[in-house]
Each structure stands twice: as structure tokens, then as C-alpha cells.
C-alpha positions as CSV (number, residue, x, y, z in Angstrom):
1,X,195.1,70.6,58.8
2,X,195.7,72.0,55.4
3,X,194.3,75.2,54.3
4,X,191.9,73.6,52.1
5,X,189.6,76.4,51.2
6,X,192.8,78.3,49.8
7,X,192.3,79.0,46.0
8,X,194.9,77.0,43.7
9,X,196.4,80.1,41.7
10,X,199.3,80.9,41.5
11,X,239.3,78.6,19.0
12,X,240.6,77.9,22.7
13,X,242.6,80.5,24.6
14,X,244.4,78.5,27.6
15,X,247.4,78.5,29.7
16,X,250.2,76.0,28.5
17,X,250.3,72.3,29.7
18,X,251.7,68.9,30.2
19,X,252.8,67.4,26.4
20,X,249.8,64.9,26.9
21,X,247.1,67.3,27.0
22,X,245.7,68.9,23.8
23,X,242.9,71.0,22.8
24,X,240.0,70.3,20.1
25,X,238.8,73.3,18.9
26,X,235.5,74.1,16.4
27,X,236.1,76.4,13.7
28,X,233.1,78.8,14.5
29,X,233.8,78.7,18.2
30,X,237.7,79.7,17.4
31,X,236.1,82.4,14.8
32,X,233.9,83.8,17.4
33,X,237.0,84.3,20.1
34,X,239.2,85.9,17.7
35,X,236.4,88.3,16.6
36,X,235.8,89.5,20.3
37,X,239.5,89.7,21.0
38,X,239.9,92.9,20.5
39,X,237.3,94.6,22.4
40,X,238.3,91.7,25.4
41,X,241.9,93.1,25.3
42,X,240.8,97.3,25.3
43,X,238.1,96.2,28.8
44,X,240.8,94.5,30.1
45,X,243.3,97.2,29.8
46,X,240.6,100.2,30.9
47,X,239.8,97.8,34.1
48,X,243.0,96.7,34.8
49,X,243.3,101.1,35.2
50,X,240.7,100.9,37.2
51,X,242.3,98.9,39.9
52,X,239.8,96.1,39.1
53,X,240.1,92.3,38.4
54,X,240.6,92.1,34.6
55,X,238.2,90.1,32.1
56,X,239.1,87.1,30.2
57,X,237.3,86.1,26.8
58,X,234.4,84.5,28.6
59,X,232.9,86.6,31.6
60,X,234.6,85.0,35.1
61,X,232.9,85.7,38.2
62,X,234.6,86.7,41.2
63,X,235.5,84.1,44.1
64,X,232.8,85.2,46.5
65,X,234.7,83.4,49.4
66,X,238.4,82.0,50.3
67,X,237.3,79.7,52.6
68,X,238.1,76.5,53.0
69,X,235.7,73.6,52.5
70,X,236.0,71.5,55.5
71,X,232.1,71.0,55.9
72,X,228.6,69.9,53.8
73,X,225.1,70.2,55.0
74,X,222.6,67.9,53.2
75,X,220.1,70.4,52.7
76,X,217.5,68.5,50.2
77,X,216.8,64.6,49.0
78,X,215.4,63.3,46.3
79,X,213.7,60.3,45.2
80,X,213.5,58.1,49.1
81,X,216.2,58.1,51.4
82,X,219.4,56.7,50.2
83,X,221.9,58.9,51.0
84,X,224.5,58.3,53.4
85,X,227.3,59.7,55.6
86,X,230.3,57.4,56.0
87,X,227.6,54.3,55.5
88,X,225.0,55.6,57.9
89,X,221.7,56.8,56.4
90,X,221.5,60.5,56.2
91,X,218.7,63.3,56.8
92,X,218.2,66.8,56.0
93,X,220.1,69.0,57.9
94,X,223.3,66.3,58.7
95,X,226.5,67.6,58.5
96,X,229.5,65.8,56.7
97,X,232.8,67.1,58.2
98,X,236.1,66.8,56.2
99,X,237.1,63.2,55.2
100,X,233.9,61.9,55.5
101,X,232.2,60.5,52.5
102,X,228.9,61.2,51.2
103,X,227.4,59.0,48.9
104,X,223.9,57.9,47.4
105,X,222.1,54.9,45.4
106,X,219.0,55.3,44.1
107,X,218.3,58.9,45.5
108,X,219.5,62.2,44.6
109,X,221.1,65.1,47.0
110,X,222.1,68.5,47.5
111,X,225.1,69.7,50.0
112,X,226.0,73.2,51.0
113,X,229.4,74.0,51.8
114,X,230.8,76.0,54.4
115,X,231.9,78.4,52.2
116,X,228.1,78.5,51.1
117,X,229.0,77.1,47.7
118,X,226.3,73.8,46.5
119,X,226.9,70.4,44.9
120,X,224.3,68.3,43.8
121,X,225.4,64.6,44.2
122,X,223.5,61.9,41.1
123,X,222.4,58.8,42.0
124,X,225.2,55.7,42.9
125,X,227.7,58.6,43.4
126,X,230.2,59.9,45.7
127,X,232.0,62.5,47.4
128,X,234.7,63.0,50.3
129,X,235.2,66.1,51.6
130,X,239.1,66.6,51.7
131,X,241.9,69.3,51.4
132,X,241.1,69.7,47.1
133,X,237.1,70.5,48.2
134,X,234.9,68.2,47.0
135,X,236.7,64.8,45.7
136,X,234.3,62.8,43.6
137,X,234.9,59.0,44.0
138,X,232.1,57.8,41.5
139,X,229.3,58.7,39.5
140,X,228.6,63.0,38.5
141,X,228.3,66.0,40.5
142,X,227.7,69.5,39.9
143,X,229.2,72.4,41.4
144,X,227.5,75.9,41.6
145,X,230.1,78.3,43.3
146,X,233.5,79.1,44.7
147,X,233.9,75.0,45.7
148,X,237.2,73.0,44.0
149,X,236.7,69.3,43.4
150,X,238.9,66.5,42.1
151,X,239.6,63.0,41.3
152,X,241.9,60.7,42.3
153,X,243.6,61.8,38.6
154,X,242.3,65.7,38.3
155,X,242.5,68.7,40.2
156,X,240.7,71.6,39.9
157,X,240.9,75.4,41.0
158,X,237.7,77.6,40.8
159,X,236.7,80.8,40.1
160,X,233.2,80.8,41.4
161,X,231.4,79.6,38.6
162,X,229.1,76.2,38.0
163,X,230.5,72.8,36.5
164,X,230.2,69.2,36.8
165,X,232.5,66.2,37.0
166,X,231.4,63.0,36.1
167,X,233.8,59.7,36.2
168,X,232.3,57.3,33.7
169,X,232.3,53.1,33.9
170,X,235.6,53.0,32.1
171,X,237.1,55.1,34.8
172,X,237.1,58.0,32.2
173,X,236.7,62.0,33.8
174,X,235.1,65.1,32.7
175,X,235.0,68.2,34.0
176,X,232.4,70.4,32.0
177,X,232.6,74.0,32.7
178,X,228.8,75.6,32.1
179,X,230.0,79.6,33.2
180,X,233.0,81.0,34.6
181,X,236.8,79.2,34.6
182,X,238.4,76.4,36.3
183,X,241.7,75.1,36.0
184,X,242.6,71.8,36.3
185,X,246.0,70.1,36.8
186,X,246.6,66.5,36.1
187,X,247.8,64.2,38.4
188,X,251.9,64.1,38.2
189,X,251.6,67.0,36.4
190,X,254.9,70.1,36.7
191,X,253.0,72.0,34.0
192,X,250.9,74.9,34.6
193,X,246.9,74.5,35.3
194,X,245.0,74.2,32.2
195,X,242.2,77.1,32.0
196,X,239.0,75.5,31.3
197,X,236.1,78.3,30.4
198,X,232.6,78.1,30.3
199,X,230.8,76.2,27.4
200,X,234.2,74.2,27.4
201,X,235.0,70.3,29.1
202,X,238.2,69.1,29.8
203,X,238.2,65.0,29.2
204,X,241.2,62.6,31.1
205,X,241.0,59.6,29.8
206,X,243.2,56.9,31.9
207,X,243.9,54.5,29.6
208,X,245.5,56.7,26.9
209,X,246.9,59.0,30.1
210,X,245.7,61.9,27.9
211,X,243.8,64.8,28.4
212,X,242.3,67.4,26.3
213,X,239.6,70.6,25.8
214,X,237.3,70.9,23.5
215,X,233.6,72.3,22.8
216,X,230.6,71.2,25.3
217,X,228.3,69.7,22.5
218,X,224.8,70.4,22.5
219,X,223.6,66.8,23.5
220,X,225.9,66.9,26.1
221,X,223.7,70.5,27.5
222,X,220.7,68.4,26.3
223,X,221.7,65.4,28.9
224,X,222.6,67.3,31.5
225,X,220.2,70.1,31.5
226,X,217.1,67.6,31.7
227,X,219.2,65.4,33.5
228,X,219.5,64.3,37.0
229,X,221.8,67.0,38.2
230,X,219.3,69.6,37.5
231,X,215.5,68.8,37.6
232,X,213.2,68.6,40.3
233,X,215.2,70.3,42.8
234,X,213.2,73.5,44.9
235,X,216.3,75.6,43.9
236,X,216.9,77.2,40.5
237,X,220.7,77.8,39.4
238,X,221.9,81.3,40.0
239,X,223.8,81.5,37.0
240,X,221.1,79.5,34.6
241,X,221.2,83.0,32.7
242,X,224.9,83.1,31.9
243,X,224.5,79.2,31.0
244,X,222.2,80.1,28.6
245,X,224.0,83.2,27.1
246,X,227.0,81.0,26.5
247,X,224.9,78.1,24.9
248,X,223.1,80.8,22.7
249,X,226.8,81.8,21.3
250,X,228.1,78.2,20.5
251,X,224.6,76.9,18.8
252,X,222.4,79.9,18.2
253,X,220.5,77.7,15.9
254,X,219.6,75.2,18.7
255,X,217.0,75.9,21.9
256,X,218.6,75.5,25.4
257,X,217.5,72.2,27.1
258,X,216.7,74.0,30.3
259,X,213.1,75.8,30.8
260,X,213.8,76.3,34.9
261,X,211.8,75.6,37.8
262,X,208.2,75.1,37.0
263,X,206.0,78.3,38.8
264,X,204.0,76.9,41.6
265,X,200.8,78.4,42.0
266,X,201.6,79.2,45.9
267,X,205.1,80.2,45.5
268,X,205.5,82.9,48.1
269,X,203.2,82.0,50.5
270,X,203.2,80.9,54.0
271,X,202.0,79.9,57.3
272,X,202.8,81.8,60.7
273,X,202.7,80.2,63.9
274,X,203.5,81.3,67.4
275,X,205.1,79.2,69.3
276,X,206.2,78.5,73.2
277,X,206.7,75.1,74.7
278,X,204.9,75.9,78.5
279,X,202.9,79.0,77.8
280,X,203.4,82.3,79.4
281,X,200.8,84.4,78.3
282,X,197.9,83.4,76.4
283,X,198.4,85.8,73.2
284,X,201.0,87.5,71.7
285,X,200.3,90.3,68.7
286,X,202.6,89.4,65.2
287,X,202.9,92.5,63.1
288,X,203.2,91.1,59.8
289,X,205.2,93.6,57.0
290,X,206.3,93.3,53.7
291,X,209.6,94.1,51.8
292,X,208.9,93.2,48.2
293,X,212.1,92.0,45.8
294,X,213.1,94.3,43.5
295,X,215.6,94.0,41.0
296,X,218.6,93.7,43.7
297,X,217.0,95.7,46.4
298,X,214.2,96.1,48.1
299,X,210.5,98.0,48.1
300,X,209.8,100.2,51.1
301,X,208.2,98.4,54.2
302,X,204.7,97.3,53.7
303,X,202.7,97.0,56.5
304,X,200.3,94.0,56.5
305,X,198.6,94.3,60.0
306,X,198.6,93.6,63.4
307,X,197.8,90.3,64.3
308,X,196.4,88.9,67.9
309,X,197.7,85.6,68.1
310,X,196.7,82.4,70.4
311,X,200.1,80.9,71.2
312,X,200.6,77.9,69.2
313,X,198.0,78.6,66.9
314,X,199.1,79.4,62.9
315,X,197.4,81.6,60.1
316,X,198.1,81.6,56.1
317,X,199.2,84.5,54.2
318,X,198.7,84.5,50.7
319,X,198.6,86.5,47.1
320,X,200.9,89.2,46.4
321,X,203.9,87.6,47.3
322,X,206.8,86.2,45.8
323,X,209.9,83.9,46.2
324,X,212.6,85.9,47.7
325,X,210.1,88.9,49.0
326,X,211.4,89.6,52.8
327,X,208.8,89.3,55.8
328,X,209.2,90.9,58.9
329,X,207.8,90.6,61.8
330,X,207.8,92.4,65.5
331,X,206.3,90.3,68.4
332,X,204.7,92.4,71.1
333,X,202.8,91.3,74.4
334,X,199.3,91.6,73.9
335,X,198.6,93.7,76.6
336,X,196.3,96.6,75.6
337,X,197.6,99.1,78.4
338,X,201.1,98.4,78.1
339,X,202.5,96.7,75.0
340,X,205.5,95.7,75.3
341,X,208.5,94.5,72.1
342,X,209.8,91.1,72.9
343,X,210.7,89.9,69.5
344,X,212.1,90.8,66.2
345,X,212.2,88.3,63.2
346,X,212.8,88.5,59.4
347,X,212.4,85.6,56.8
348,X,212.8,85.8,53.1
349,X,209.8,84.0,51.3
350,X,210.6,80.6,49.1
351,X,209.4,79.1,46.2
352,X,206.3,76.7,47.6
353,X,204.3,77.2,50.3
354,X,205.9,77.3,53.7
355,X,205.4,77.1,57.4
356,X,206.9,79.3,59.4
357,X,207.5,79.3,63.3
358,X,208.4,82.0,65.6
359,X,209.6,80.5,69.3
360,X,209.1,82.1,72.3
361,X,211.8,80.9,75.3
362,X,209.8,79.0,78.0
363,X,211.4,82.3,80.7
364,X,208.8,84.1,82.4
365,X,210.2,87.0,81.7
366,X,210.4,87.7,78.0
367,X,214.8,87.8,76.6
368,X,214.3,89.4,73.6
369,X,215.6,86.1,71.8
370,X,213.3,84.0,69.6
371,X,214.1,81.5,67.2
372,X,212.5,81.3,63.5
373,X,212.3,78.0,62.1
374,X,211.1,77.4,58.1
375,X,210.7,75.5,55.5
376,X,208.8,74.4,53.0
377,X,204.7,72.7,53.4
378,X,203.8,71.9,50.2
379,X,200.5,70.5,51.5
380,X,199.7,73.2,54.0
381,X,199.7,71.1,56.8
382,X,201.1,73.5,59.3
383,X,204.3,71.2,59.0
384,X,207.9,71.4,57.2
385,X,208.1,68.8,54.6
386,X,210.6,66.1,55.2
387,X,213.7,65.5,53.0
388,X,213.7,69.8,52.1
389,X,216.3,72.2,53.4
390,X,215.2,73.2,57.4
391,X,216.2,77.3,57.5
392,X,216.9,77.4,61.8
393,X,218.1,80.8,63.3
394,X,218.3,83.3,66.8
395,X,217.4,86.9,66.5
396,X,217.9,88.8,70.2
397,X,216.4,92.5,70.7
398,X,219.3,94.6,72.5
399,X,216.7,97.1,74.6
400,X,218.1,100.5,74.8
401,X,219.4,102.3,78.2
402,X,216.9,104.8,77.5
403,X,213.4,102.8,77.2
404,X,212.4,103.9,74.1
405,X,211.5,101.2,72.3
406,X,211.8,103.1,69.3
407,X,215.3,103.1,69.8
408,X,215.3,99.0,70.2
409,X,218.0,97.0,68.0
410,X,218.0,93.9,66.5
411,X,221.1,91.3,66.1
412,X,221.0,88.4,64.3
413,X,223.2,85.7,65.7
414,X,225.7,83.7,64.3
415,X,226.6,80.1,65.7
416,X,229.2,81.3,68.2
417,X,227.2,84.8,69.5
418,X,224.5,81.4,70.0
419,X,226.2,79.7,72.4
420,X,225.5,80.8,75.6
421,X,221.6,80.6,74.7
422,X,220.0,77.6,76.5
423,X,218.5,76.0,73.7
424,X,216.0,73.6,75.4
425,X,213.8,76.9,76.3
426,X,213.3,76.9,72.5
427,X,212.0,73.4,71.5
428,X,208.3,73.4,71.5
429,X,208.3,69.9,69.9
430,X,207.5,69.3,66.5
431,X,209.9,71.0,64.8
432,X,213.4,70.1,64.1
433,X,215.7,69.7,67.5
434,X,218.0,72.7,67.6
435,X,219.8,71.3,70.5
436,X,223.1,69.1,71.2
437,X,222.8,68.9,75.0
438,X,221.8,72.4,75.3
439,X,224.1,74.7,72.9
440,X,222.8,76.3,69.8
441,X,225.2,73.1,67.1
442,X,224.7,75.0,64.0
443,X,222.6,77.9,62.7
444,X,221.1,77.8,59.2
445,X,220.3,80.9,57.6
446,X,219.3,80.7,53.9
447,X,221.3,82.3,51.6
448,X,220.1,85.6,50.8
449,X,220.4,86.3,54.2
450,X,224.4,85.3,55.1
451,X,225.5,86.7,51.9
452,X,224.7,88.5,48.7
453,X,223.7,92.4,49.3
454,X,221.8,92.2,52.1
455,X,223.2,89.8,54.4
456,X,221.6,89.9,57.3
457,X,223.8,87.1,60.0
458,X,225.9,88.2,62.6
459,X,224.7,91.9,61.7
460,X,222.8,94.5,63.9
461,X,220.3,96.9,62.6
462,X,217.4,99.5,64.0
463,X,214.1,97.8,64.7
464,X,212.3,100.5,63.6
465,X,213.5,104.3,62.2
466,X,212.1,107.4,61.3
467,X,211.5,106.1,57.1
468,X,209.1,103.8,58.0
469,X,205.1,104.2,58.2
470,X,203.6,105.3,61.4
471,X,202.1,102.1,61.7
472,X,205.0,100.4,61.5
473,X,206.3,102.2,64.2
474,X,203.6,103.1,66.8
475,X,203.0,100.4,69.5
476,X,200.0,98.3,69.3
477,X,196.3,99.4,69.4
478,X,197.6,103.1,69.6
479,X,196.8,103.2,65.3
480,X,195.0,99.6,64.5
481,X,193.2,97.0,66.4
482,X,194.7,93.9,66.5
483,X,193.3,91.5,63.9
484,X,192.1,88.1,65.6
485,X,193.5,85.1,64.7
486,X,190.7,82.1,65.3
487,X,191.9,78.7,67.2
488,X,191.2,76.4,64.9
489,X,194.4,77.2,62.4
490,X,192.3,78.0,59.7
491,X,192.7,81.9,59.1
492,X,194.1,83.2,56.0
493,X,194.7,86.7,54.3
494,X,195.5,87.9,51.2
495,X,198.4,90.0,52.0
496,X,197.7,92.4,49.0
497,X,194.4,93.2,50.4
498,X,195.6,93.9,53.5
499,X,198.0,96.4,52.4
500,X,195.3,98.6,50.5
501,X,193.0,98.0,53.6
502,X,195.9,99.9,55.5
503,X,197.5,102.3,52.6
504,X,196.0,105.1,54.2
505,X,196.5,104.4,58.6
């Protein structure tokens, strides 16, 4: 049942190659490199001092990962349901393991790596995923991140940066660098790799057995900037900034094709539901804080109440939250004499509406382990949307030898420290299974939470601490009454509100 009653607001520098490549250059793009030269050649000398990576004439992002690509997760589908894995239709959430093709018709798709990097497949394309990354077979794909890709005539090494690679009717290649390097080798090639920088596109054609560099022209931003590699999907690109910086330098006359993802009017906000296959107890209390995204950090811990939940019951937070704003939340038994901590869960917030589940094991006795499984509802049914990305993860409290709770701990578990879990205590129905046979297959944490600068998988950290607010760390009913959550799934808050209400507790 949707929350229906919710208000609807919110000159070429490269390395030498093969006599059949060559290099187009544009006289204002050459003036515009040898002009910044200079100050290129004094930061690269002052950083190379430094001990750090030096800078080449277009910024170059550092390689976040060495990894090596040997899986994809389909993590969001557009436009129906055809996209396959080695010929067999696909779903949200399948993995495609190395040598195994992916490929679509009249949908669209996006794949994370293992090495956490994305590609975003067109229609009537393919990929296999093979020893060079990502080889695209047919059709265009783009790249965001530290992922290599090929052709059966081009090879490419990357710097962690975003490109695509389209292979045209006439069997013609391109590999169009938007930020950051690449550099590509041709096939039968003893030369060294051609450096290939952003707002420049390396083009093979087959039939001449050429290749060459030149400029990215602005139609060609205009086509793939409202094109299908780019619109509709949930996710923004990291690096659309850089992308536009570089655009803005080669045709600061012209506007940049791209205007992002569209704000949604309940971007941030979210359902939370309690749930536990065979009940153990009749209510559980949520506390519900907030860690509000700023800049690349953090706001101190907001508290946002207690809540006195019926299990399998859900309630809607909404206003004053944002994509990427961090929700945490401590489970407690709701017994008024003796509260007791038996779960620990955080969850960053996305950019449509979401519905969120916290499950309790089917034990009688309370582990400590509970599973948090999210996604996005874009019409507030309760339910995750099918064909969007399925975030699936264990948190397990680590209770300390001296009973203070207070002095509780928190890992997040990566696949292996999941293994021993018996996962069928954790499927309540209706949500995605997390089970093959009964070992945790794969956990899927978004990203912000398994890397970037505060990763939180495979990583232990304090439940509560002496910098938080009293309420946040006293146990329940010894500050605030629990607030009650009614049966029916239709209770909502306005999170800002509920701060203020308790800015003073």
C-alpha cells in the first residue's frame, strides 16, 4: 500500500606508435596544450618531489583498484527484459563470471565489476568478460572506472577514468576518452601503447588497417550525452564534472549536452520495515539517526527517535533528507524493564524513494546478526522495484566480555566472514533470496559503503561512543518513550521535525 497521503515535493601529446597510426589535431586545442605546458611541467616536477604520482596535461585519476575483472553484476535494466547471460534471460542481481557473455536487444543495462568499476551495455550489444576486462563484441559501451576493455582489433589499459567503445556496422572502432587516459594497443602491434586523454577518441578503422587520435567533436558529446549510454539510468556519473570541465576547454562557445539526473521530489526518502520470518517477540524498538552528507564527510549523528515497531510492519521517513545522507539504526528488544541491543544496521539514502528491511534470524535467542535489504520503491508500495540494483548485506554485534552494552561493536561482513551464517533464518519471503542452499553467495553493498572514504565492509567500528548525544546512547525509555508505529503500514515522519522535536532530550 503506497503512502498515498505523502505530499509530492521534493595539439596532441602521446607516446610513439605503430607507422599506421596518426594523430589529427585542431589548431586551438594544440594552442591550448602548449600554453598550459609550462605550468604542467613545474606541478609535475614539485609532485614528482613530493613522492607523488605526477600530472600529465589533462588531470588522470588514480587507479582506485588492481584487481582483476573476472566478474559483472547486472545491477539495473532498462527498457523490458532483454538482457542475457550466455543466451539465458537475465535479472537484477545475476552474476556473469569470466568468459561469459552478456548481451542485450532491445533493453539497456548496467554491470558492476568486481573491481567495483561500471559499464553500461546499449541496446543489440555485447560484452565477454575475459583476461583484457571487458571485450565488446558489438554495439557501444561505456566504462566509468579502473575497468580495461577491448576488441577483437584494440586493447586498452586504464587509468580509472570514463570512456566508451563503440564498434560500428562497417566493423569500424572507437574508443572515446570523456576524462582521464587510456592507452590503447593495436592488434599485431610491437609499438608502444598510444595515450589517449580525455576529450580525445582514438578511431581503428579495419579496412584501411589505420588508426588515429583526434578531437571528440561536439556532436559526438551531443550524441552520446543524450544518448543511450547515459539517460534514464538512477545513477549519475561520478566524474560528469570533469567531463564537463574538459568539454568547456575544447568549445567554450557551445553548452554541454548533459543536464544530469532529473531531482525527484522524494529523493532521499524511505520506508523501514522490521522483519522476521516465524516471529519471536511481538515488537522490536528501531532507533532511527541521521548522518547528513557533507562535502566528503559527514554531520554529527542526528537522532530521529525511537521507534516501537510491530514486526513486519513498515513506516515512511521523509523531508530533510538527501541521496547519499547515512541512516543508522540500533534494534533493541522492546522490553521496558530490560532492553536489550540485538542489532546494528547502517544504510546510505538513494536517489528515489526506497524500502528498506531490517531481518531478524528466526533463533529464539537474538545473534546479534541481521540482514539489511534495499532498494528503490518508486511507488511506495513497501516493495523493491524490479529491474533496479538490490543493495543485500550482514551486520553482527560482537557483545563485550564486560556487559556493557556501551562498549558493544559492530562488524560489517564481507562474503567470506558470511559464510558460516545460516542464511534460511533470514528469508522472510518477499524479498530477494539471499540463499544458495544455505551460504550467504554474494553480498552487495552499495558503493559508498565498500569504498570511497568511508568504507564501511569488512570493517568494525564502536556502536556507540562518548561524541554522541545522550540519546543516542542511553537504552530505551530511560530518555524517550518509544514512538508507536500503527499496524496498518501507514505511518510517516518528517525526519526534520523529528530532530527539532528532540534537539533539546
Amino acid at each position: 500500500m503506497p503512502f498515498s497521503f505523502l505530499s509530492n515535493h521534493l595539439g596532441q601529446q602521446r607516446s610513439p606508435r605503430s607507422s599506421r597510426s596518426r594523430t589529427v589535431n585542431q589548431p586551438n586545442q594544440a594552442a591550448k596544450r602548449s600554453n598550459s605546458l609550462p605550468l604542467y611541467f613545474l606541478v609535475g616536477i614539485l609532485t614528482a618531489l613530493s613522492g607523488q604520482v605526477m600530472l600529465s596535461a589533462n588531470p588522470v585519476k588514480a587507479q582506485t583498484t588492481n584487481t582483476r575483472v573476472t566478474r559483472a553484476r547486472i545491477i539495473e535494466i532498462l527498457e523490458g527484459n532483454q538482457v542475457f547471460i550466455q543466451n539465458r534471460r537475465a535479472r537484477v542481481n545475476d552474476v556473469a563470471r569470466e568468459r561469459q557473455q552478456v548481451s542485450t536487444r532491445s533493453s539497456r543495462a548496467q554491470l558492476r565489476f568486481n573491481n567495483r568499476a561500471v559499464a553500461r551495455l546499449g541496446r543489440n550489444s555485447s560484452l565477454t568478460i575475459g583476461s583484457c576486462g571487458a571485450q565488446l563484441q558489438r554495439g557501444e559501451m561505456l566504462v566509468e572506472g579502473p575497468a580495461p576493455a577491448c576488441t577483437s582489433r584494440v586493447t586498452s589499459a586504464v587509468r580509472g577514468t570514463t570512456y566508451t567503445v563503440t564498434i560500428d556496422d562497417s566493423g569500424r572502432e572507437a574508443f572515446r576518452v570523456w576524462e582521464g587516459r587510456i592507452d590503447v594497443t593495436p592488434e599485431n602491434s610491437n609499438e608502444e601503447a598510444i595515450a589517449v586523454r580525455g576529450g580525445e577518441a582514438y578511431i581503428f578503422d579495419p579496412r584501411q588497417g589505420d588508426g588515429l587520435v583526434r578531437q571528440i567533436s561536439h556532436e559526438e558529446y551531443e550524441d552520446v550525452f543524450s544518448g543511450d549510454l547515459v539517460v534514464d539510468y538512477l545513477d549519475e556519473l561520478e566524474d560528469v564534472r570533469e567531463i564537463r570541465r574538459i568539454h568547456q576547454d575544447l568549445y567554450p562557445d557551445r553548452v554541454f549536452p548533459f543536464k544530469g539526473v532529473p531531482l525527484r521530489p522524494h529523493r532521499g526518502h524511505f520506508s523501514l520495515s522490521i522483519r522476521q520470518d516465524q516471529p519471536t517477540q511481538d515488537f522490536v524498538i528501531a532507533r532511527v539517526s541521521l548522518k547528513s552528507r557533507r562535502g566528503n564527510g559527514f554531520r554529527e549523528e542526528r537522532y530521529v527517535g525511537d521507534y516501537l515497531y510491530p514486526i513486519n510492519t513498515r513506516a515512511g521517513f521523509i523531508r530533510g533528507l538527501n541521496p547519499d545522507d547515512r541512516i543508522a539504526v540500533r534494534l533493541f528488544t522492546a522490553d521496558e524493564d530490560d532492553p536489550k541491543l540485538i542489532g546494528y544496521s547502517e544504510f546510505d539514502l538513494l536517489r528515489e524513494y526506497a524500502a528498506v528491511s531490517i531481518v531478524l534470524p528466526e533463533d529464539r535467542q537474538p545473534s546479534g546478526t541481521v540482514r539489511t535489504v534495499y532498494g528503490i520503491d518508486a511507488d511506495q508500495r513497501g516493495a523493491i522495484d524490479s529491474g533496479v540494483t538490490i543493495y543485500d548485506y550482514l551486520t553482527s554485534l560482537n557483545y563485550p566480555r564486560s556487559g556493557d552494552y556501551l562498549d558493544t561493536s559492530v562488524t560489517f561482513l564481507d562474503v567470506v566472514a558470511a559464510q558460516d551464517i545460516n542464511m534460511r533464518l533470514y528469508d522472510p519471503g518477499n524479498l530477494p533470496s539471499p540463499t544458495r542452499g544455505s551460504q550467504y553467495h554474494d553480498t552487495h553493498y552499495p558503493n559508498s559503503l565498500s569504498i570511497g572514504a568511508f568504507p564501511l565492509i569488512a570493517e568494525t567500528m564502536p556502536v556507540f561512543s562518548p561524541s554522541l548525544l545522550r540519546t543516542i546512547n542511553a537504552l530505551p525509555y530511560e530518555r524517550m518513550e518509544p514512538v508507536a508505529i500503527r499496524a496498518d503500514d501507514r505511518s510517516a515522519y518528517e525526519v526534520t521535525q523529528q530532530i527539532l522535536n528532540y534537539k533539546d532530550r
